[in-house]
C-alpha positions as CSV (number, residue, x, y, z in Angstrom):
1,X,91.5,116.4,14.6
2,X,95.4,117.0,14.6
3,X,96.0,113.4,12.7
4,X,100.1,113.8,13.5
5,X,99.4,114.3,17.4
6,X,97.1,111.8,17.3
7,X,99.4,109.2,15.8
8,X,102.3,110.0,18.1
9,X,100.1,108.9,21.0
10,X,99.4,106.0,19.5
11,X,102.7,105.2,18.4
12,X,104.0,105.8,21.6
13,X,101.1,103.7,23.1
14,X,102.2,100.7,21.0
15,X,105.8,101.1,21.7
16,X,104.3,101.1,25.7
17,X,102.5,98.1,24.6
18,X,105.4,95.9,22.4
19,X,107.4,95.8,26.0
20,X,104.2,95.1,27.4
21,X,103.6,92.0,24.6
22,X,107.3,91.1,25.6
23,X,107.2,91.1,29.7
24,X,104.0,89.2,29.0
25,X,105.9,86.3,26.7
26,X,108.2,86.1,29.2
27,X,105.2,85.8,31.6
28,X,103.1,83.4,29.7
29,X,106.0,81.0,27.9
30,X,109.0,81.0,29.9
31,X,107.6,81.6,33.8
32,X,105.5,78.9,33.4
33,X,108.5,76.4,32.1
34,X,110.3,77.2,34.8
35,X,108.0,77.3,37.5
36,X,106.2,74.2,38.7
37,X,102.7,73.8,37.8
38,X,101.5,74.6,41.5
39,X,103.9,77.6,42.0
40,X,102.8,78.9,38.6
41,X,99.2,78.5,39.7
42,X,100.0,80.9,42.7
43,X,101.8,83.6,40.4
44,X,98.6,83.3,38.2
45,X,96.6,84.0,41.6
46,X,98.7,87.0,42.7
47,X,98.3,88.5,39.1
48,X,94.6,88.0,39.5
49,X,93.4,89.4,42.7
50,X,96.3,92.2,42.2
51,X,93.7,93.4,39.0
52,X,91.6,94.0,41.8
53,X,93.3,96.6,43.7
54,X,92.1,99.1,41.8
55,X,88.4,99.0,42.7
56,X,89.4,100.3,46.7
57,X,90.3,103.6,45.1
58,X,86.2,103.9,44.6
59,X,86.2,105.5,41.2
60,X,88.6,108.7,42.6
61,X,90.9,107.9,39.6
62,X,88.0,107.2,37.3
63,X,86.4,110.8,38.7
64,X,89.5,112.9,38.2
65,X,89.8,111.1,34.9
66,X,86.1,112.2,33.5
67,X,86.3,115.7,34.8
68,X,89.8,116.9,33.7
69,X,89.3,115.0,30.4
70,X,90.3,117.6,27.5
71,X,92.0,119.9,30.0
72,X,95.7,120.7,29.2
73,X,98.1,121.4,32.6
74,X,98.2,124.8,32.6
75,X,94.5,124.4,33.4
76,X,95.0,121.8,36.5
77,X,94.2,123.6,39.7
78,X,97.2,121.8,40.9
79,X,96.8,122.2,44.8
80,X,92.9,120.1,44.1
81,X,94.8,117.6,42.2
82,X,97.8,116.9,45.0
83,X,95.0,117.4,47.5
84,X,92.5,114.6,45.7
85,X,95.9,111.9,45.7
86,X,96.7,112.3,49.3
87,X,92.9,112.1,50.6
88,X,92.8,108.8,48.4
89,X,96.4,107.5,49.8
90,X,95.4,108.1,53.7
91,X,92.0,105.7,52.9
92,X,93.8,102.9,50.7
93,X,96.5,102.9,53.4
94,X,93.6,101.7,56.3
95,X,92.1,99.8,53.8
96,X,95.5,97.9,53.0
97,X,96.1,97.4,57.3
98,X,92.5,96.3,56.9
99,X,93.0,93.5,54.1
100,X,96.4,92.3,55.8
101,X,94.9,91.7,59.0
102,X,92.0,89.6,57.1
103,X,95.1,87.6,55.8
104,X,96.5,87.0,58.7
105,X,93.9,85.7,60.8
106,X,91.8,83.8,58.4
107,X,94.3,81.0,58.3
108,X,94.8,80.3,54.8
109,X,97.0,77.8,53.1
110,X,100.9,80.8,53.8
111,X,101.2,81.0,50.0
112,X,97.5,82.6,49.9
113,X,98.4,84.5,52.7
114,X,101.5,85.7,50.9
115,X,99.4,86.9,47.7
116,X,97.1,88.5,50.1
117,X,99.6,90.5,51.8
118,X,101.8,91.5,48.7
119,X,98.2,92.9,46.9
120,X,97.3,94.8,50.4
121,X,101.2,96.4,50.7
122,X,101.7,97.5,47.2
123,X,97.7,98.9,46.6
124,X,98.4,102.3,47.8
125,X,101.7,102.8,46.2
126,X,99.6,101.0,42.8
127,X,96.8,103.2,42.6
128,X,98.8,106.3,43.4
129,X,100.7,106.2,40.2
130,X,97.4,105.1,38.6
131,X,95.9,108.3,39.5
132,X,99.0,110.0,37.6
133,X,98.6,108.1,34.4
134,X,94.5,108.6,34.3
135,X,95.8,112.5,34.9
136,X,98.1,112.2,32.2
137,X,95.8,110.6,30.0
138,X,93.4,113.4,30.7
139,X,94.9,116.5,29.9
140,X,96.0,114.8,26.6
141,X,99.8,113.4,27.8
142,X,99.6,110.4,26.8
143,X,103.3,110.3,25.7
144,X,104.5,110.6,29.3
145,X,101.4,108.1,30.5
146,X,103.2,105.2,28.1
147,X,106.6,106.2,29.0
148,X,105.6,105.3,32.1
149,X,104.1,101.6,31.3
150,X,107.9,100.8,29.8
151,X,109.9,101.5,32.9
152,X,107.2,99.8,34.8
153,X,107.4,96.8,32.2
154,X,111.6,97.2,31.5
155,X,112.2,96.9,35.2
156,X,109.9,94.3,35.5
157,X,111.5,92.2,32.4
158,X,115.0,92.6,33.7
159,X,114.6,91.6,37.2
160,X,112.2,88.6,35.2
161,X,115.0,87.6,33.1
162,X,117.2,87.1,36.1
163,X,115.0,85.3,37.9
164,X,114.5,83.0,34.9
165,X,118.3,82.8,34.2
166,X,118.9,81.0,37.4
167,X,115.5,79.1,37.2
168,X,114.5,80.4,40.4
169,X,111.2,78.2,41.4
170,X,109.8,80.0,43.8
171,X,106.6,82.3,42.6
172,X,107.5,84.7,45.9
173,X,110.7,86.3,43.8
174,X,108.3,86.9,40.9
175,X,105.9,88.9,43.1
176,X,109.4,90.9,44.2
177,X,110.2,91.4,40.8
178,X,107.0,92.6,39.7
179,X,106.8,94.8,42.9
180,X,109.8,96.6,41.8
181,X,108.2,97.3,38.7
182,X,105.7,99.5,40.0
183,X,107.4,101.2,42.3
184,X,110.2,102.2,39.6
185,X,106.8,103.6,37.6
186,X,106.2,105.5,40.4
187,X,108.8,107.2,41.1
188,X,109.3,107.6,37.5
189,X,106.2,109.6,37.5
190,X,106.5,111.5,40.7
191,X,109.6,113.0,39.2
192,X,107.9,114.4,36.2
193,X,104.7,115.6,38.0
194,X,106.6,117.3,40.6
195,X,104.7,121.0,39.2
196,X,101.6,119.1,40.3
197,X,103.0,118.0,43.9
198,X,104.8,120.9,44.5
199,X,101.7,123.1,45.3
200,X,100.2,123.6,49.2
201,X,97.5,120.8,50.0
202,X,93.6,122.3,50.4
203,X,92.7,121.8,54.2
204,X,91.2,118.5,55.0
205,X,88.0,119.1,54.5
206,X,87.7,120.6,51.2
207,X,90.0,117.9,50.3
208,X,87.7,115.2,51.7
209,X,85.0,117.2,49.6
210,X,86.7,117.5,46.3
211,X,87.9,114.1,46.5
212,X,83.6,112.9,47.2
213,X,82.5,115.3,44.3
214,X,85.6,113.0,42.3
215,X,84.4,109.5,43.5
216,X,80.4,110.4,42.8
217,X,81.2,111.1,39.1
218,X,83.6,108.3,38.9
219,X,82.4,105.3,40.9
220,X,80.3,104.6,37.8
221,X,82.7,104.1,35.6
222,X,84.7,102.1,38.3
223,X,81.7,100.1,39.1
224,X,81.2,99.6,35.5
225,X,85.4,98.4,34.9
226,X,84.8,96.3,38.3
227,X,81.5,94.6,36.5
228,X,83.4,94.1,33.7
229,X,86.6,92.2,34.7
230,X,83.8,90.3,37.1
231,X,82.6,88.8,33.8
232,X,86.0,86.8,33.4
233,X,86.7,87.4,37.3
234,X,83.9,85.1,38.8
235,X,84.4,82.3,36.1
236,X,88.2,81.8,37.6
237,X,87.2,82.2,41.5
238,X,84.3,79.0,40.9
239,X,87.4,77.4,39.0
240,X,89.7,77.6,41.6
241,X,86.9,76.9,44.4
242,X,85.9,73.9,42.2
243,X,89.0,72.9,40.9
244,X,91.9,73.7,42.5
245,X,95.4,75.7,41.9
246,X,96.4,73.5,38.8
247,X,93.2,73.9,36.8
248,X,92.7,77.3,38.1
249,X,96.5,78.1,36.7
250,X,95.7,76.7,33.6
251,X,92.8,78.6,32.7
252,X,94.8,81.8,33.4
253,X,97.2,80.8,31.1
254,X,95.0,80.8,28.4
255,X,93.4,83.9,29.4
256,X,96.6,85.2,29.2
257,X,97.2,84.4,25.7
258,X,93.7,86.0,24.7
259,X,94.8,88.6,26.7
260,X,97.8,89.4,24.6
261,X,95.7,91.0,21.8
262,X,93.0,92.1,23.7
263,X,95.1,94.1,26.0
264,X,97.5,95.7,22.7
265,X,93.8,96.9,21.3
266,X,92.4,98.7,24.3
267,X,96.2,100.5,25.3
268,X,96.9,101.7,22.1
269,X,93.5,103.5,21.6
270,X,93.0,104.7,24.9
271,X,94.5,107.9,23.2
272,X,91.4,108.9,21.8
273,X,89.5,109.8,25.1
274,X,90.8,113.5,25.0
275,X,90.6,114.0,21.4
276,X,87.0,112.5,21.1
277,X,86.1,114.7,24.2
278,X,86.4,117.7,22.1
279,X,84.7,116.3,18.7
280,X,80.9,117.5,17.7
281,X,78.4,115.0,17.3
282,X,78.9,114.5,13.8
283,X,83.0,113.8,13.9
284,X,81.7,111.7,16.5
285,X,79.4,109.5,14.2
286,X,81.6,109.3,11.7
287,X,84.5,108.3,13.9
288,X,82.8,105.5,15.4
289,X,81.6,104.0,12.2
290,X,84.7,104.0,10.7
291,X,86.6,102.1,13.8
292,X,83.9,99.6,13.9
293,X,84.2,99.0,10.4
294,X,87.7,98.1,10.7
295,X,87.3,95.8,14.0
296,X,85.3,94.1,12.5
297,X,87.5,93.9,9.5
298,X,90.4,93.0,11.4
299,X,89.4,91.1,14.8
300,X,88.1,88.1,13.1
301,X,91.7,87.5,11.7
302,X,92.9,86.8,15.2
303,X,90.8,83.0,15.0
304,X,93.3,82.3,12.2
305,X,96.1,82.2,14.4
306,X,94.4,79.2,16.9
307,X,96.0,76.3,15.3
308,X,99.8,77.7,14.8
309,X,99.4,79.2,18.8
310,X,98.6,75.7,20.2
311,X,100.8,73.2,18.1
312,X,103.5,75.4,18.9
313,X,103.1,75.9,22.6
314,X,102.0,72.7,23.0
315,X,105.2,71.6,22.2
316,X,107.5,74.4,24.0
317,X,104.7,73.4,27.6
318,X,103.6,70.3,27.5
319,X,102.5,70.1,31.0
320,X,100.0,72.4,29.9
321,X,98.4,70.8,27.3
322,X,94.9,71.5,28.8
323,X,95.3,75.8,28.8
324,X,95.6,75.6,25.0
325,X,92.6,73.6,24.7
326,X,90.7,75.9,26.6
327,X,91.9,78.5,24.7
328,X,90.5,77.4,21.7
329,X,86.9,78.1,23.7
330,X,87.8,81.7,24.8
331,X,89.6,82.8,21.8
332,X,86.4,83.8,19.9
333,X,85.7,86.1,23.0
334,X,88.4,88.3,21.0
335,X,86.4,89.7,18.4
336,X,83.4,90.8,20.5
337,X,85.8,92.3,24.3
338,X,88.8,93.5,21.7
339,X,85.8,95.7,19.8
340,X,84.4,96.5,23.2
341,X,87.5,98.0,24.8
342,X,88.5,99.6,22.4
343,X,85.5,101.3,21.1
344,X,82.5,100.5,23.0
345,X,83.8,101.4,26.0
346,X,85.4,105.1,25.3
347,X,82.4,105.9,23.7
348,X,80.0,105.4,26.8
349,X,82.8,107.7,28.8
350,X,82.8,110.2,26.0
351,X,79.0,110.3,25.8
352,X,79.1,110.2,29.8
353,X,77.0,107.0,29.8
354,X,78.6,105.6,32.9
355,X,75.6,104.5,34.1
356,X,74.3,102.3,31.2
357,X,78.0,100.9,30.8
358,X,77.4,99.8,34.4
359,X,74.4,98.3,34.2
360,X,75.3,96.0,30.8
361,X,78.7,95.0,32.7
362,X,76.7,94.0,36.2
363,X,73.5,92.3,34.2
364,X,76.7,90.2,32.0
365,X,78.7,89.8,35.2
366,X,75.8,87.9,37.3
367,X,75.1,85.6,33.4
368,X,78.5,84.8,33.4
369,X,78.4,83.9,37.4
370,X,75.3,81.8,36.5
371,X,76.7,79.9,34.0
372,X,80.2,79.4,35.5
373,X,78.3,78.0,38.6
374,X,75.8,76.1,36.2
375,X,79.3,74.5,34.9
376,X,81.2,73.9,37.7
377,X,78.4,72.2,40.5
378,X,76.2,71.0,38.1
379,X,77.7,69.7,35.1
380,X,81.4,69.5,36.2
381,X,82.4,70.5,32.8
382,X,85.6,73.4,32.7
383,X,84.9,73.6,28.7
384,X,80.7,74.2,29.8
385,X,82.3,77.3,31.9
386,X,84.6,78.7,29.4
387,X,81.8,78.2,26.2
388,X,79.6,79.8,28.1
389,X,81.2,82.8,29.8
390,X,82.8,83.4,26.3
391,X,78.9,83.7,24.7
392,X,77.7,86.3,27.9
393,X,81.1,88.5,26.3
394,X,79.4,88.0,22.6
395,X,76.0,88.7,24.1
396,X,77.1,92.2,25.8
397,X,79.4,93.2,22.8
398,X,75.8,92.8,20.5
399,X,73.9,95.0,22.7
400,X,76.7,97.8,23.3
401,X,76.4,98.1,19.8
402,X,72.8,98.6,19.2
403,X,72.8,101.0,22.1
404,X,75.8,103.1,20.9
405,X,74.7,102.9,17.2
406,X,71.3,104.1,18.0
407,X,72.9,107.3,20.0
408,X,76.0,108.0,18.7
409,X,74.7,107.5,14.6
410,X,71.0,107.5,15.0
411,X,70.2,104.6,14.0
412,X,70.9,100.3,14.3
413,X,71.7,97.8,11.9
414,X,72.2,94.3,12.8
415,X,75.4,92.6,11.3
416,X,75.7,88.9,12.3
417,X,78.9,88.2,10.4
418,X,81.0,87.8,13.7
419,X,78.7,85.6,15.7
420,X,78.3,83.5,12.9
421,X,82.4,83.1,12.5
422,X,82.4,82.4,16.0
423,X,80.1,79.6,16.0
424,X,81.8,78.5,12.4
425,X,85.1,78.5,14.9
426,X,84.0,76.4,17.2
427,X,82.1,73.8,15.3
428,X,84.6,73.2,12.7
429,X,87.3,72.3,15.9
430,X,84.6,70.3,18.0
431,X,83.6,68.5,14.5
432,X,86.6,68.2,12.3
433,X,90.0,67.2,12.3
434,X,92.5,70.4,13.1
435,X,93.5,70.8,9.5
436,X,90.2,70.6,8.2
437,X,89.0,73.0,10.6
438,X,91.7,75.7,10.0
439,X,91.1,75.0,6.2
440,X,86.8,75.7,7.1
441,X,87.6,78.8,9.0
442,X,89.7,80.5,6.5
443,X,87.3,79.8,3.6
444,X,84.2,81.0,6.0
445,X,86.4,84.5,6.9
446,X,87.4,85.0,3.1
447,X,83.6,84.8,2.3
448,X,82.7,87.3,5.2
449,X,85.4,89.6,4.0
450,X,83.5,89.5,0.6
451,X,80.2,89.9,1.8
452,X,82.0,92.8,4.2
453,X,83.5,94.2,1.1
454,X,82.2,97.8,1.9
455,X,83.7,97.9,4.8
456,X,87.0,96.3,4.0
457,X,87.4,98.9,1.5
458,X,86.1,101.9,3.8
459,X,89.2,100.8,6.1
460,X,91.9,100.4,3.7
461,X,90.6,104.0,2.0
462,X,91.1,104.9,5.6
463,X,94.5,103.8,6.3
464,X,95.5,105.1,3.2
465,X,94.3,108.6,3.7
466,X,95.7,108.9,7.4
467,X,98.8,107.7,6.2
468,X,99.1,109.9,2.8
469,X,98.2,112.9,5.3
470,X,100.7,112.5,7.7
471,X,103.3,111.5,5.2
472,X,102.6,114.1,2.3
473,X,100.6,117.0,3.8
474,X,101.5,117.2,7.2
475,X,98.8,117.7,10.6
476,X,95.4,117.8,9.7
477,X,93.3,120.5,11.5
């Protein structure tokens, strides 16, 4: 592995990701104090179903991902590639009249409509420069992919901070700004793939039929990315049927805030897919013990920051008391979805196990359904929902790893350390007083790190030898 080159990419990856973590402050803390509670709820609900416009590309991105994973572009047959996006442009574009006509004549409440019609007009345009930045990240240029994510995100926080400078209230501007965003993203990468777009397009239908080859290999894995934001997803579509905008609004905000780690994790080694692509089976083994070591090292750290997070924002949004109470319940979901995106997953794509990835996101999906619905009609209890759809993530993260640890190393062994933090977590804040239960938490992690001492040490010999080669030796073969 070429230790420098990998590093780069993930050092430009975070850089992506720190303008990311700032747009998403702004997002989370300001947005919300300027907007009412109602017109935040409706932001919150165009940022939602907008996470769903990716699915009605139907795994063409995912396909194109797989399949030129490990290629460089010298190797793209360019004229496929151009050929592939247009094929997949034409059918988002009907499927986009098709979802704006659904908004228009079912009669919803005109800021629904409004959310509707903003997801349908911006899909195409969305998953086109998608299908560049799974490209990029294919053939190993990730570099480009995350200079990318900051125009998108710089744009975005700009035309935010204006927004927020005159305290505009209505959540319509926001879905402008963000709009603008993408688009700038786009073009952005439009300009430095024009090699790619400048070759003749295949005739229709070999087009239509590299495009189908694409989508068979790679509605799997979209299937299986569908399943699992489903898990999450379903929970807050039977909170706002049950609840309402307000609570609905609410709960995204502290999904948000879980979000901010979760989502620094997963960008930041998504770098890895080409580079694992091209390891044998033993740089594979050894790879994936060493990053789960330091998760689980590291990701139980996060609960530690719980009672700082919610005095403070409780103070700076105190009409949103409620979000940082629930995030208390969703915050241990951390250390089982931040090991699971960022390791889990790449290594069912890199051991093309699609299938199985699928099938554990669909069979967690309809558990976390259950038990949201469970919750919500029969209990009437918001903490019941987010408890228990937080436990179906812990559940799925415990069985990715006995499945990936029995293929990838050749053999399982159990570790309980994290569900037992977890559950320390919780009771210590349902049973004690906050300063009590801080104090509980840190003495129950200082004894796991002890018990974990192996590992702790493997990671910080780790660090210290990545960093000693880069710094002293130079790239690593």
């Amino acid at each position: 592995m070429n230790v420098r080159n990998v590093l780069k990419n993930m050092g430009a990856a975070a850089g992506a990701q720190g303008v990311s973590f700032a747009t998403s402050i702004l997002m989370s803390l300001l947005v919300p104090k300027v907007l009412g509670v109602t017109e935040f709820g409706y932001w919150q609900l165009f940022v939602f179903y907008f996470n769903y416009v990716g699915a009605f590309q139907l795994g063409l991105n995912d396909g194109v991902y797989l399949l030129k994973g490990g290629s460089s572009r010298a190797d793209l047959d360019k004229s496929e590639v151009t050929s592939q996006l247009s094929f997949g442009l034409f059918f988002q574009s009907l499927m986009a009249v098709a979802v704006v006509a659904f908004a228009v004549i079912s009669q919803q409440e005109p800021e629904r409509t409004f959310v509707l019609v903003a997801c349908a007009i911006l899909m195409p345009l969305y998953n086109a420069a998608c299908y560049f930045q799974y490209l990029l990240q294919a053939i190993d240029e990730t570099r480009l992919y995350s200079k990318s994510i900051v125009v998108d995100r710089a744009v975005f926080m700009v035309a935010l901070l204006a927004l927020l400078c005159i305290r505009c209230q209505a959540f319509e501007w926001y879905v402008y700004a963000f709009c603008v965003g993408k688009l700038a993203c786009l073009a952005y990468l439009l300009v430095h793939t024009r090699d790619i777009l400048s070759r003749r397009l295949y005739p229709l239908s070999r087009a239509a039929r590299c495009s189908l080859d694409s989508i068979s290999v790679g509605i799997k894995l979209m299937f299986a990315n569908l399943a699992s934001s489903l898990i999450l997803g379903v929970m807050r579509f039977v909170v706002d049927a049950c609840w309402g905008i307000e609570v609905f609004g609410s709960v995204s905000l502290a999904l948000s805030m879980a979000n901010f780690f979760l989502t620094f994790v997963t960008q930041v080694t998504m770098v890895l897919f080409p580079t694992l692509r091209k390891m044998d089976k033993n740089d594979l083994a050894s790879f994936f013990s060493r990053v789960q070591n330091a998760l689980e090292v590291m990701l139980p750290g996060i609960l530690l920051l719980y009672l700082p997070m919610r005095s403070i924002l409780g103070w700076w949004l105190p009409a949103y008391e409620s979000s940082f109470e629930y995030l208390g319940l969703i915050l241990p979901l951390c250390l089982f979805d931040g090991k699971m995106s960022a390791l889990y997953t790449t290594f069912f794509k890199v051991r093309r196990m699609e299938g199985t990835l699928f099938e554990l996101n669909a069979i967690t999906m309809l558990l976390s359904g259950a038990c949201a619905l469970v919750g919500a009609y029969l209990l009437h209890s918001v903490e019941f929902v987010l408890v228990s759809c937080s436990c179906a993530v812990m559940l799925r993260g415990i069985v990715s790893r006995r499945i990936l640890s029995n293929d990838v190393l050749g053999h399982y062994e159990a570790r309980w350390g994290e569900v037992i933090l977890s559950a320390v977590f919780y009771l210590s804040f349902a049973l004690l007083g906050d300063l009590a239960a801080l104090c509980t938490y840190v003495l129950a992690y200082a004894a796991y790190l002890v018990v974990a001492k192996e590992q702790l040490y493997a990671f910080m010999r780790d660090v210290t030898k990545v960093f000693g080669t880069v710094l002293y030796r130079g790239p690593k073969a």
